[in-house]
C-alpha positions as CSV (number, residue, x, y, z in Angstrom):
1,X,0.0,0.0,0.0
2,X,2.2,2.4,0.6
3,X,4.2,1.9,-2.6
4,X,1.0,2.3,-4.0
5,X,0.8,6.0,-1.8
6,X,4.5,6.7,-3.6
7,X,3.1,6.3,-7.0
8,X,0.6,8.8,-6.6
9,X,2.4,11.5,-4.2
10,X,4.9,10.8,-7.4
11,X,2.1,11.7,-9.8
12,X,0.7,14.6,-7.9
13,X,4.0,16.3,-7.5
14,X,4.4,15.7,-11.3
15,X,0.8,17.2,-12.1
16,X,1.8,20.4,-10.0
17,X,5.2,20.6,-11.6
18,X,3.4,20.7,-15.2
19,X,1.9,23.0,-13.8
20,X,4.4,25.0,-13.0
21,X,6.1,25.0,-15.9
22,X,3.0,25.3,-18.1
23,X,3.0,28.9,-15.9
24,X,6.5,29.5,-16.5
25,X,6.8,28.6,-20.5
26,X,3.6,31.2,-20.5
27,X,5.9,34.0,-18.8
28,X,9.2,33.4,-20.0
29,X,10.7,36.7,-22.0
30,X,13.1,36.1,-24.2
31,X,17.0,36.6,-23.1
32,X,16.4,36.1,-19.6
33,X,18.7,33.6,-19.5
34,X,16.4,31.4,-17.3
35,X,17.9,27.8,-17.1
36,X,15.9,26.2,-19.6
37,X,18.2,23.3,-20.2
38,X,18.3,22.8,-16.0
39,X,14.5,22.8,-16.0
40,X,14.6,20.2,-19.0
41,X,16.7,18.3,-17.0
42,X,14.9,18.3,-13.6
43,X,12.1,17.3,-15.6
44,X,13.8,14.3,-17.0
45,X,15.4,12.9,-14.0
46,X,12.3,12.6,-11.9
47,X,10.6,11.2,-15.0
48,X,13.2,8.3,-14.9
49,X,13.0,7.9,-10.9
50,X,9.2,7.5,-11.6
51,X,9.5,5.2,-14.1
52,X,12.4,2.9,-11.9
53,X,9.7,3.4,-8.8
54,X,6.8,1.4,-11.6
55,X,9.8,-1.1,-12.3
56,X,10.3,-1.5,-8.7
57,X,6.3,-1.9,-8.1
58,X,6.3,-4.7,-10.9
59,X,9.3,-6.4,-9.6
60,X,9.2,-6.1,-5.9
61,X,13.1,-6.0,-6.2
62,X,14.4,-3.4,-3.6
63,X,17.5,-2.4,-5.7
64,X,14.9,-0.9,-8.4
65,X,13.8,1.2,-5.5
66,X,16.9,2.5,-4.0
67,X,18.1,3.3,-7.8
68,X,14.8,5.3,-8.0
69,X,15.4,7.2,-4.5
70,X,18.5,7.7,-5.8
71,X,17.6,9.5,-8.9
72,X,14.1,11.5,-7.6
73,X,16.2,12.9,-5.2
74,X,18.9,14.1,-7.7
75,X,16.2,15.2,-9.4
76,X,15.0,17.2,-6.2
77,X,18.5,18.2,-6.0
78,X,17.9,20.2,-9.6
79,X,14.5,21.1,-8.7
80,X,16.5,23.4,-5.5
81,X,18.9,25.3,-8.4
82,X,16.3,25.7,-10.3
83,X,14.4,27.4,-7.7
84,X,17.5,29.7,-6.5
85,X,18.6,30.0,-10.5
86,X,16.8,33.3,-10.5
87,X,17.8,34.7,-7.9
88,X,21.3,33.3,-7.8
89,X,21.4,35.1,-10.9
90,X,20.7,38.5,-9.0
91,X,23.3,37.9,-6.4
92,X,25.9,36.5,-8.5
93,X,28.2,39.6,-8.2
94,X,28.6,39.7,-4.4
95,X,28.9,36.0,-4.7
96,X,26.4,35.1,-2.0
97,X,24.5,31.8,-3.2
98,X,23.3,31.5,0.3
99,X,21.3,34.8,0.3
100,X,20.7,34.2,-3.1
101,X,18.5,30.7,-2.2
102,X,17.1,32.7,0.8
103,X,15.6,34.6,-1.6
104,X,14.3,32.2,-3.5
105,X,12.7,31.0,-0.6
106,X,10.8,33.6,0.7
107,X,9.6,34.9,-2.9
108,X,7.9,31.2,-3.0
109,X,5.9,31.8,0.2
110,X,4.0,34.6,-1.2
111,X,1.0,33.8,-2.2
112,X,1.0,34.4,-5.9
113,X,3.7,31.2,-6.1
114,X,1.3,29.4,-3.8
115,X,1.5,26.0,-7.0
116,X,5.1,26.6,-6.6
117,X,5.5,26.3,-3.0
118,X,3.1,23.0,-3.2
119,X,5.3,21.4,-5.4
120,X,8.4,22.2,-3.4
121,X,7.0,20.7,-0.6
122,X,5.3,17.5,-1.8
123,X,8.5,17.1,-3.5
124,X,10.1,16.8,-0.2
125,X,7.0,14.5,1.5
126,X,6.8,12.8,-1.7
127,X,10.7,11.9,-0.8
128,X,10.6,10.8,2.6
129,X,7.8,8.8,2.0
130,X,9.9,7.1,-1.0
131,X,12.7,6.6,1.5
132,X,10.1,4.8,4.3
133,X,8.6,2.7,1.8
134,X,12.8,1.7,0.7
135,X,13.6,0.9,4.0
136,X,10.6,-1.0,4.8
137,X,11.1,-3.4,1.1
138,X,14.7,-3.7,2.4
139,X,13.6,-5.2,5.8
């Protein structure tokens, strides 16, 4: 069951991240030099860790789902640069990536990046519960 629960968190954060981009492809000026090849990329990598989670399902073989927590969470891992690219960006002169992602973060709390802010977060849950559901196939 909860594999099951993994699947769809999986699918739910993927929804909202369409989302997402759907918003962001509708925005985007020209020469902004948004990351669009990083996006691409964060895109692709959780698309394979789904896809090794759905091996993992049809196999019951735990190594399909560590390779899978392996790969959302670099995939997780893209999704945080692309969420401080912007604002990395605007900080890149004094060199401060830290302020730079603290930025990012406090821009997504405001309420007109509310699906961003969901699909941070249920990326995170969406994670852990991965990793519970690992550790419980490996026992």
């Amino acid at each position: 069951m909860l594999n099951v629960i993994v699947l769809v968190l999986l699918g739910v954060t993927m929804a909202i991240g369409l989302t997402v981009l759907l918003r962001w492809l509708k925005r985007r000026r020209p020469g902004t030099g948004f990351p669009t090849a990083l996006v691409a990329t964060h895109i692709s990598v959780v698309v394979v860790g789904t896809a090794l989670w759905v091996i993992f399902m049809a196999t019951d073989q735990v190594a399909w789902a560590w390779a899978s927590l392996v790969v959302v969470l670099t995939g997780n891992g893209l999704g945080d640069l692309v969420l401080a690219g912007r604002w990395r960006l605007d900080v890149a002169a004094s060199g401060r990536w830290a302020q730079g992602w603290l930025s990012a973060v406090k821009d997504l709390v405001h309420p007109r990046r509310r699906i961003n802010a969901a699909h941070a977060v249920l990326a995170g849950v969406t994670s852990v519960t991965m990793l519970v559901a690992t550790l419980r196939a490996a026992l």
